[in-house]
C-alpha positions as CSV (number, residue, x, y, z in Angstrom):
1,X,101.5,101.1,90.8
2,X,101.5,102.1,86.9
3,X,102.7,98.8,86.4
4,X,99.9,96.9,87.9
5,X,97.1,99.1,86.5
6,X,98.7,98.3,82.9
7,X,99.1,94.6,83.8
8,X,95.7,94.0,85.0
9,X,93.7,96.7,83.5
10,X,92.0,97.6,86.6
11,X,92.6,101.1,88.7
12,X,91.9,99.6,91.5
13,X,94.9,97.7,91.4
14,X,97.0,101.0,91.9
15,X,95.5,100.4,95.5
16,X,96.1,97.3,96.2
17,X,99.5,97.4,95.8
18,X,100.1,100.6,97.5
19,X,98.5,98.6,100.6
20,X,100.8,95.9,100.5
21,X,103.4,98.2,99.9
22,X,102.4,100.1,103.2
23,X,101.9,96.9,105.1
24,X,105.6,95.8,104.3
25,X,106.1,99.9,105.5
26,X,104.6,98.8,109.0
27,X,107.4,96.1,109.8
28,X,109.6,99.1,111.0
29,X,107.4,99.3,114.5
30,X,109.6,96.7,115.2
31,X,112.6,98.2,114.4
32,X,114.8,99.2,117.6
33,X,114.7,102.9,118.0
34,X,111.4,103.4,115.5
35,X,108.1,104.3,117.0
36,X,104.7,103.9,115.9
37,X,104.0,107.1,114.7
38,X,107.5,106.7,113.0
39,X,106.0,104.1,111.0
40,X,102.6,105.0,110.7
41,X,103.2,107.9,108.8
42,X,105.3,106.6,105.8
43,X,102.5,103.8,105.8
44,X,99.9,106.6,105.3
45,X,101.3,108.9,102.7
46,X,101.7,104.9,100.8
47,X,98.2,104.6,101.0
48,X,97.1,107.6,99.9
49,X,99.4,108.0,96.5
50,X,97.6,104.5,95.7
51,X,94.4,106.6,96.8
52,X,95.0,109.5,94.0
53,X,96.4,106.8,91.4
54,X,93.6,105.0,91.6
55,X,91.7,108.3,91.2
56,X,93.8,109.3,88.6
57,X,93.9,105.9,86.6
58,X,90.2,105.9,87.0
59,X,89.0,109.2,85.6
60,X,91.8,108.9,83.1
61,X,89.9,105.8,82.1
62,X,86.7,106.7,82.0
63,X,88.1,110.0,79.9
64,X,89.3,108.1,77.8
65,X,86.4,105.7,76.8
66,X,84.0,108.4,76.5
67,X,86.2,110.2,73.5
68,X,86.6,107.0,71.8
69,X,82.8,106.5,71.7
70,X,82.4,110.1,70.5
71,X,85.5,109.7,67.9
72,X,84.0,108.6,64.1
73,X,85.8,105.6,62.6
């Protein structure tokens, strides 16, 4: 997720990949033996660490700008 948010920029890009990360998660409800809450879950927890990245890389970012304005050159 760190990797994409350098790459591109953009926070929101911590999310993005944590979705597609938890949508390759999901293929597991049709593992044998592997129920939907089995797979659900791990999907979830996916999502939100992209959530609080995003967060994170966000407020970090916007921390980050607003010293730099205030620094003197």
């Amino acid at each position: 997720m760190a990797e994409a948010v350098r790459a591109s920029g953009r926070p929101a890009s911590a999310f993005v990949v944590s979705a597609l990360a938890a949508a390759v998660k999901m293929a597991d409800i049709f593992l044998p033996g592997r129920g939907p809450v089995m797979a659900l879950r791990p999907a979830l927890a996916i999502l939100t660490e992209g959530l609080l990245v995003w967060l994170a890389c966000a407020l970090a970012a916007k921390a980050f700008a607003s010293n730099a304005m205030r620094r003197p050159v």
